[in-house]
C-alpha positions as CSV (number, residue, x, y, z in Angstrom):
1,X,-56.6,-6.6,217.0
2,X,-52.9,-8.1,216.4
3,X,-52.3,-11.2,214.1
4,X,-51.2,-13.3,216.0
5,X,-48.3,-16.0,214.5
6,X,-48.4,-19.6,215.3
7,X,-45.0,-20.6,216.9
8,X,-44.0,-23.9,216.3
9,X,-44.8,-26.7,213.9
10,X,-46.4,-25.0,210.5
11,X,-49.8,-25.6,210.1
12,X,-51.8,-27.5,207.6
13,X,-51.8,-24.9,204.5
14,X,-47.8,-24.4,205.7
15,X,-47.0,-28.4,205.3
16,X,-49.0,-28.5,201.8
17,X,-46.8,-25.3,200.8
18,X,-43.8,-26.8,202.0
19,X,-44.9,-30.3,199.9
20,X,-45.8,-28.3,196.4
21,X,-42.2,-26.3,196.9
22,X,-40.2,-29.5,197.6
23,X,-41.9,-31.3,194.7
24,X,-41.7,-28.6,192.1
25,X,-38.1,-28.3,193.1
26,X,-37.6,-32.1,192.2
27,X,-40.0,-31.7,189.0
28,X,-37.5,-28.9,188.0
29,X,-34.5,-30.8,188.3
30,X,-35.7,-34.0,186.9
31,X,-37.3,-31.8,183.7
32,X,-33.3,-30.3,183.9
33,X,-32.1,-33.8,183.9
34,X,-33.9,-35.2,181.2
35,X,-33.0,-32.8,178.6
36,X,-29.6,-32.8,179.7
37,X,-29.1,-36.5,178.6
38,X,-31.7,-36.3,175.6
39,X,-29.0,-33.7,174.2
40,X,-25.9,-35.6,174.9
41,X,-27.8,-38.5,173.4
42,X,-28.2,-36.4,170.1
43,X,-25.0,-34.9,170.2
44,X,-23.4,-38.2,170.3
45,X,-25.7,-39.8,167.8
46,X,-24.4,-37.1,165.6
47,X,-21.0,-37.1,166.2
48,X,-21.0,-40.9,165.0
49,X,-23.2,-40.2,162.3
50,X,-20.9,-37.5,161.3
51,X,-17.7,-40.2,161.8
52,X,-19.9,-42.6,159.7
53,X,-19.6,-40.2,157.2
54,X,-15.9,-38.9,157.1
55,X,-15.0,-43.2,157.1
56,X,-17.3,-43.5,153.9
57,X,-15.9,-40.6,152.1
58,X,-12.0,-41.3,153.1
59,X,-12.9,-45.5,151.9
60,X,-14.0,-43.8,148.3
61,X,-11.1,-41.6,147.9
62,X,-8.6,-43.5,149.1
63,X,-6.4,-45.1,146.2
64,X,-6.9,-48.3,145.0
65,X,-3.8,-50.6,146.3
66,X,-0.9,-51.3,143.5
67,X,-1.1,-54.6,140.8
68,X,0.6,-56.8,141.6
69,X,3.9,-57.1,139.8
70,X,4.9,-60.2,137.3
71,X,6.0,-63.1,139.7
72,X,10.1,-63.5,138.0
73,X,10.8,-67.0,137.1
74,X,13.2,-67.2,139.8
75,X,10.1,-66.5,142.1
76,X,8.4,-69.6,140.5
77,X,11.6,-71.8,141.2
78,X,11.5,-70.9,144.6
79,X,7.8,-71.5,145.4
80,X,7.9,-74.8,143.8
81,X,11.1,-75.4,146.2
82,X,9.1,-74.6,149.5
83,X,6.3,-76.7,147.8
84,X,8.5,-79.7,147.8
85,X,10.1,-79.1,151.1
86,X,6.3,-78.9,153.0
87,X,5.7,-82.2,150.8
88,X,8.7,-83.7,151.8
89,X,8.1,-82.6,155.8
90,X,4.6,-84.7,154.8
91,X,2.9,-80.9,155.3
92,X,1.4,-81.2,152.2
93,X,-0.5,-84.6,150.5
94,X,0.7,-85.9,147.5
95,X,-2.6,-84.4,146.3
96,X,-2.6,-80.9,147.5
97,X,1.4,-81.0,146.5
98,X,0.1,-82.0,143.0
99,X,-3.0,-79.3,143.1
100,X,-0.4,-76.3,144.0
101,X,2.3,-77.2,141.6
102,X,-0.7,-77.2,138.9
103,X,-1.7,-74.0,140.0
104,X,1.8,-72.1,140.2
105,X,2.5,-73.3,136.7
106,X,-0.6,-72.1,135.8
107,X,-0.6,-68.7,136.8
């Protein structure tokens, strides 16, 4: 006796195959998905750990910046000139004029 094939719609065990291909399928590629970000997620994670790193070590070798040099007396003179010009443009309180000559003198 032949087989005989359905023509047509698929039957029931056809539709449930149909269903578990289709939803492997998207299993699959969500699986593929996932892992793809999880990696780029690590990768980047260590890239900016790695740049974390490279900024710490070029901060503790890098020189320390210069002394400043003695301020000349002729740098004194002018200061205490601009002082007295932002005093005289009322700028500066007779108090805070008074506080930054003190403190030029000084130092």
């Amino acid at each position: 006796m032949p087989i005989l094939r359905r023509v047509g719609r698929p039957g029931l065990l056809g539709m449930a195959t149909r269903t578990a291909v289709v939803a492997g399928t998207a299993t699959a590629v969500s699986g593929a998905v996932a892992s793809h970000q999880h990696n780029r997620a690590l990768e980047q994670q260590a890239a900016a750990q790695q740049q974390a790193a490279a900024q710490a070590a070029q901060q503790q070798t890098a020189p320390a910046p210069p002394a400043p040099a003695a301020a000349p007396a002729d740098d004194v003179v002018a200061r205490l000139q601009q002082l007295g010009e932002l005093h005289a443009q009322g700028l500066l309180s007779a108090e805070e004029f008074t506080l930054a000559k003190q403190q030029l003198l000084r130092g």
